[in-house]
N, C-alpha and C positions, 0 to 999 in steps of 0.2 A: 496378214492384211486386216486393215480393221474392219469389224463385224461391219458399222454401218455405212460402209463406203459399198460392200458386195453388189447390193443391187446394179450398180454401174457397172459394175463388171460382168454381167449379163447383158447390157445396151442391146438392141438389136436382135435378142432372141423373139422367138413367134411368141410366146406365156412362160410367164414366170410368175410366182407366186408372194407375194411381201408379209411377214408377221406386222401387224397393225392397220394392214389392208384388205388383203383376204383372211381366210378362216382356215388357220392349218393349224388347228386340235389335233384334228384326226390323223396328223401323221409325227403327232410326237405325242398319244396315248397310244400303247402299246396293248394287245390284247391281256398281256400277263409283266409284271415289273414296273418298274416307276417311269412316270414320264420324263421324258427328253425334250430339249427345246433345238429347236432347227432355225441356224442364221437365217435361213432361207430355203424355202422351196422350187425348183425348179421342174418343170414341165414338159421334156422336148415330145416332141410327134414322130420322130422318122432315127436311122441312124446319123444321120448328118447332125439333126440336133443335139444326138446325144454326142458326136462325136467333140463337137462346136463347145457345149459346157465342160466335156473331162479337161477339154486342149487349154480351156479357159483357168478353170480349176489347177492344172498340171503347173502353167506359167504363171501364178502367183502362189503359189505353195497353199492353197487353200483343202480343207480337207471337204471330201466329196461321198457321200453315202448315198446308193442303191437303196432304194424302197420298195416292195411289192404292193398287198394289200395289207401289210400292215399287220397282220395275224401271226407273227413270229412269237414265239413263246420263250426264246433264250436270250434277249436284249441287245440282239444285233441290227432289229429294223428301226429303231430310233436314235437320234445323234443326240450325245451327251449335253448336257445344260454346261459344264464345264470348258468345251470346245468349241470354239466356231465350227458348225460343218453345214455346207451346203446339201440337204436334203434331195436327190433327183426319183423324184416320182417316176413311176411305170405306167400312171394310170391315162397318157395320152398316148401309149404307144399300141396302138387297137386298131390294128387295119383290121379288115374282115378274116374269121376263119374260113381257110381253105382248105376241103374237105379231097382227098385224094381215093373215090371210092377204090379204085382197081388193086391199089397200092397199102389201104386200110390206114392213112398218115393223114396228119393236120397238119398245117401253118399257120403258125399262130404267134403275135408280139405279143414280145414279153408282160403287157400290162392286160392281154387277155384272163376274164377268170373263168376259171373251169368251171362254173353253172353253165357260162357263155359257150365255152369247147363241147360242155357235153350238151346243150340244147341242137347246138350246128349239128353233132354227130348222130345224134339220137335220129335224127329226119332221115338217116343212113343203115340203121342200125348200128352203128356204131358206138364206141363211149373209150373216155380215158378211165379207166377202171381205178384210179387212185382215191377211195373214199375220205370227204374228212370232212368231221363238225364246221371248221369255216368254210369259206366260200375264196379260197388264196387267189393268186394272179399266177398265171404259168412262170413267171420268172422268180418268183418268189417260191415257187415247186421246187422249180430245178435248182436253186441256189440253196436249201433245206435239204433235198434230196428228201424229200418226205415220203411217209409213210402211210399210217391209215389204217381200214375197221377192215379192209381183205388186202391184207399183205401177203395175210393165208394162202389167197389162192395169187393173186394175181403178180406180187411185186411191190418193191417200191420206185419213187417217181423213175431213179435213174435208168431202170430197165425200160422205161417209154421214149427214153431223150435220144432220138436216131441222131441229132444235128441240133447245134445251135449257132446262134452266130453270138459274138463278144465281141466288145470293146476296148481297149487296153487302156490303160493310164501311162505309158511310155512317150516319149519327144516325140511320137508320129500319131498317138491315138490309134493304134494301130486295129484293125479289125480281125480278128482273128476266129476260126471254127468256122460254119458255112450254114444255108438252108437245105445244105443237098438231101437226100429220104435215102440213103442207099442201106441195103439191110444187109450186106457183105461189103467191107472195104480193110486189108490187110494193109494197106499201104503205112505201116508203122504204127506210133501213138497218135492215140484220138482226141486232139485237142479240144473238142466239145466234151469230153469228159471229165477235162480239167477245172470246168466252170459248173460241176454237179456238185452239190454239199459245200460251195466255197465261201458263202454266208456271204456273197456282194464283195469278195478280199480279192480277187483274181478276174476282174472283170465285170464290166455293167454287161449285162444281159439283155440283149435287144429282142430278139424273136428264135424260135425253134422250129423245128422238128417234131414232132411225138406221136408215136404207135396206138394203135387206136387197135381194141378187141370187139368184137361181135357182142350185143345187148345178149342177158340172157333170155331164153324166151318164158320163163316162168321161174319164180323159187317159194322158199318153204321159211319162215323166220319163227321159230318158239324159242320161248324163255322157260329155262331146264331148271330148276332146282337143285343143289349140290351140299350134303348135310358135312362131306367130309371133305373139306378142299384140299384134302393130300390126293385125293381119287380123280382131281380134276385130269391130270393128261393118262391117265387110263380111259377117264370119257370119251376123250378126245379120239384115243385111237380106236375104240370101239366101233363111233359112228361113222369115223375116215378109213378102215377097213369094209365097211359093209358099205361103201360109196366112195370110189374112190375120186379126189377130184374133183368130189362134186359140195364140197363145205368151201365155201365164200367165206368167211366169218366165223369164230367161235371166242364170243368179248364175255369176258370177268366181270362181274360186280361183287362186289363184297359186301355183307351186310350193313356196316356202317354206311358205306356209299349210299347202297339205296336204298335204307331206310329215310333217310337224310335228301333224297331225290325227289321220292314218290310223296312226300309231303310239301315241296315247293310248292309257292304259287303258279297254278297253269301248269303243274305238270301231266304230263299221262296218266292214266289210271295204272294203280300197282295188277302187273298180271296175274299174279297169284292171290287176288284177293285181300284180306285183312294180314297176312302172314308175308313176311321178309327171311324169305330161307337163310343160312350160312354166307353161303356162296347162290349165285346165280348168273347162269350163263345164256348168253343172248347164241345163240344158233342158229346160222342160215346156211342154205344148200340154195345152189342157183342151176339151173339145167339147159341145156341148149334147146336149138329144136328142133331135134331129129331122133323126136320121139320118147327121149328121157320124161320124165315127170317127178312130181313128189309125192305120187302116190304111198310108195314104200317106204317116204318116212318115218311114217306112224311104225313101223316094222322094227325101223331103225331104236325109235327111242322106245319100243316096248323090249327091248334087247337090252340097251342100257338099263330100263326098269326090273329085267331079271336076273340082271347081273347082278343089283344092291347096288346102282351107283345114282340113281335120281330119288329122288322125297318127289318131286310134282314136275309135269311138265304140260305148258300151255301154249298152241297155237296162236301167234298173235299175228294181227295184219300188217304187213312190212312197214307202213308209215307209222305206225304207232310204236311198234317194236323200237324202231330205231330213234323215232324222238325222245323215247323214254335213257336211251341210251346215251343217247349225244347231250341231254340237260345235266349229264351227272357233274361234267366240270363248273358250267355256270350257277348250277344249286350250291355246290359246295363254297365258292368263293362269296355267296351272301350269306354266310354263317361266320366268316372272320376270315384268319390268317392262314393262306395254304402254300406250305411247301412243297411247289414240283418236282419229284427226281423221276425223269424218263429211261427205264431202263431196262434191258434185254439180257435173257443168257439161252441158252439152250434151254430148250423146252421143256426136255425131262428135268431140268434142276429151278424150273419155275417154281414152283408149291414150295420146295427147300428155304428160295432166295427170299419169296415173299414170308414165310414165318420167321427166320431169321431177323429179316426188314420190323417184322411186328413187333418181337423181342427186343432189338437193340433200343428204338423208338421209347416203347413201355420202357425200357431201363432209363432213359435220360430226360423224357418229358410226358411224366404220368400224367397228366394234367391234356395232350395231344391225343389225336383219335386218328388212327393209322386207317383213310378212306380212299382203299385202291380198288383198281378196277383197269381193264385195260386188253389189251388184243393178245388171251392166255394163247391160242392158235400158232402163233409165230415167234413165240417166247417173250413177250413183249408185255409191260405193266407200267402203267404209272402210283408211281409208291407215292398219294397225295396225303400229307399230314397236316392234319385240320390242326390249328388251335382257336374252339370259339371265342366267339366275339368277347365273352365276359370274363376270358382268363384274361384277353390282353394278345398280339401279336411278339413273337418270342426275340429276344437279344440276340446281337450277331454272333455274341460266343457259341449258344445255345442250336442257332441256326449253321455255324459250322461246323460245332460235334454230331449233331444230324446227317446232313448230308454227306461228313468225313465217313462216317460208321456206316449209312448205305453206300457208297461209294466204295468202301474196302471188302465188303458184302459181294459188290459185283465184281468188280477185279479177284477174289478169289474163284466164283465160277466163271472165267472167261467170260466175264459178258461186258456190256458196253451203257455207258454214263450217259448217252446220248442215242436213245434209239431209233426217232425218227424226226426230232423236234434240229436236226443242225447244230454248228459251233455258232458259240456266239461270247457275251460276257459272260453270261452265267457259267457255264464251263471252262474257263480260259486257264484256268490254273490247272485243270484238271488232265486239259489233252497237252499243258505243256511240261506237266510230270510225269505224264504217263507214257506219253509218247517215244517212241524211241529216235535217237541221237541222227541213224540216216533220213526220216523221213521229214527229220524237222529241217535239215538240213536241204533236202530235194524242194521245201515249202519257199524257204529261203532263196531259193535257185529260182523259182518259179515267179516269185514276188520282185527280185531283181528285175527279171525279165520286162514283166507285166503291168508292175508296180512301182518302179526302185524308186521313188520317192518317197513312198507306203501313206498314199494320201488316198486310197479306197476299203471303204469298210468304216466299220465303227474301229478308234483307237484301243477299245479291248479286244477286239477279235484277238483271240490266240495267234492268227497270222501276220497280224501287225504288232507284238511284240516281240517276233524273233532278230 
């Protein structure tokens, strides 16, 4: 269909959005990767609207992309400048949250965002316990399956998604999943599970379900010192022995990272003073309230200090602790060119993966400063490779054999390319090399079903190349 004929092809919706009319920047800058241009923005309020655009979208072969808030980091929430695609926003789809005390569950549309979820819940004691630097939309959670700074303790998104309801791109627009809350149902496969991690390829995402845990009633946040970052998951189990259960948190920074942090403009004060340890780990303990405390803290990390496993460790006040924590990616990206690899292995073979990571880097791009940091707790790091401003941003050769060498790095420890950030383009080659033969195959079943025209998603999603 030609680009500039689409608007017509919306007639009669409630809002729709036009490039040269209104103002859609913001949903073709991307928080991380190159901008995208979007034929068009649409808007719907309810599932009928959404239903109304797919059915529109479906009968002219037009391609249709799912938007959350926008904060995706693997180049799945913006449509290519190459492709016509009709951009459908989430951000009108915001009925109230509906707070389920007896039951500990919300309801919540999809274009709700979790500041939003967790203010409603907080007046309950409640919260969705998935921490994270942006401020995402529940649909764009559950489409990511994201992750966050207490995966540690709590989970990620998909262990909160009881229900959601979906939209299909098939001849009928079919709705599929539900708002039910039920926290036992055998009755087969759980087709709201099918629409968790599916990067917008298997369904627009209208409203959920999700599990909501009790606020903690106090916690404990210091930033630990670590001179020898092979000792880091010995700390680890040190302090998760002598409390168990009760470490929320335990985030990496590396000396590069936040040296390079604490000198931004407007950043936190460095906790440890004039000095940038090796290693430095953000550490939080959260406690209920029946009676727990953080008193014995201090216990705890004087126990790591007689073990030989900390140089300093400083109490800091949880807002500062963790803004100092959450500025590490925004500091790094005003210094030049950074390459993201998201990436997890088993806990104990973290420290391994990430020297390894240091090495290969230093062998191919002396010139790059390997500034990771990340959730060490749950085997999780973001392997960020600076190249500043005044080398110059790296060639695509250059930018392959990088993330080929971390990528075969983690594939030897069982770990994973994608730890919390979702499929999108930036890994499309990666889950469709690595993937095995029946499951690509089950994707392809599923997209038939859901999809068979395969006009949902951005056209590199790995799910619309099979």
């Amino acid at each position: 269909m030609d680009p500039e004929a689409l608007p017509t092809l919306f007639d009669g919706l409630t809002a729709f959005l036009v490039p040269g009319i209104d103002d859609v920047a913001r949903f073709e800058d991307p928080a991380r990767g190159a901008r995208g241009r979007a034929a068009l923005v649409v808007a719907p309020a309810n599932v009928e609207e959404v239903r109304n655009v797919v059915r529109r979208c479906v009968a002219n072969g037009v391609r249709l992309l799912p938007q959350g808030a926008n904060t995706g980091l693997v180049g799945a929430s913006v449509a290519p400048p190459e492709t016509p695609t009709v951009v459908l926003t989430s951000e009108r789809l915001r009925s109230s949250v509906a707070i389920d005390v007896g039951s500990s569950t919300a309801t919540v549309s999809a274009g709700t965002r979790l500041s939003e979820l967790n203010e409603a819940a907080a007046a309950y004691g409640l919260q969705l316990p998935v921490d994270l630097g942006a401020d995402p939309a529940i649909g764009g959670m559950i489409a990511t399956n994201t992750g966050g700074s207490r995966v540690l303790r709590y989970g990620p998104m998909r262990r909160y998604v009881l229900a959601a309801e979906v939209v299909a791109a098939d001849a009928d627009t079919s709705v599929f999943g539900s708002l039910g809350a039920l926290r036992k149902d055998s009755r087969g496969l759980d087709a709201t599970q099918l629409a968790v991690g599916s990067g917008g390829a298997l369904g627009v995402i209208t409203g959920a379900v999700v599990d909501l845990v009790a606020l903690p009633h106090s916690s404990a946040t210091w930033w630990l010192a670590v001179d020898d970052a092979r000792r880091v998951p010995e700390l680890f189990g040190v302090l998760d022995r002598r409390r168990p259960g009760a470490l929320t948190a335990f985030e990496l920074v590396s000396r590069a990272a936040l040296e390079r942090t604490v000198i931004a403009a407007g950043a936190p004060p460095n906790p440890f003073g004039h000095e940038v340890p090796n290693v430095a780990v953000l550490a939080e303990w959260s406690f209920a309230g029946n009676g727990e405390g953080g008193n014995g803290v201090e216990d705890d990390i004087a126990a790591a200090f007689d073990a030989g496993l900390l140089a300093d460790g400083r109490l800091v006040e949880p807002s500062l602790a963790w803004a100092l924590r959450h500025r590490v990616s925004e500091s790094l990206r005003t210094l030049g060119t950074v390459l993201g690899h998201d990436v997890s292995v088993p806990r104990s073979s973290l420290m391994d993966l990430r020297q390894r990571a240091i090495d290969a880097v230093a062998a191919l791009a002396p010139e790059a400063v390997m500034c990771d940091f990340g959730h060490a707790g749950d085997g999780g790091l973001h392997l960020n490779v600076l190249f500043p401003t005044d080398v110059g941003p790296p060639g695509d050769a250059l930018r392959a054999a990088i993330r080929g060498a971390i990528d075969d790095l983690v594939l030897a420890a069982g770990g994973s390319y994608s730890a919390e950030h979702g499929l999108g383009p930036l890994n499309a080659e990666r889950w469709l090399s690595t993937t095995p033969l029946i499951e690509r195959r089950l994707v392809t079943a599923l997209k038939d079903v859901v999809d068979p025209h395969r006009l949902l998603g951005h056209p590199a999603h790995p799910y619309n190349r099979l």
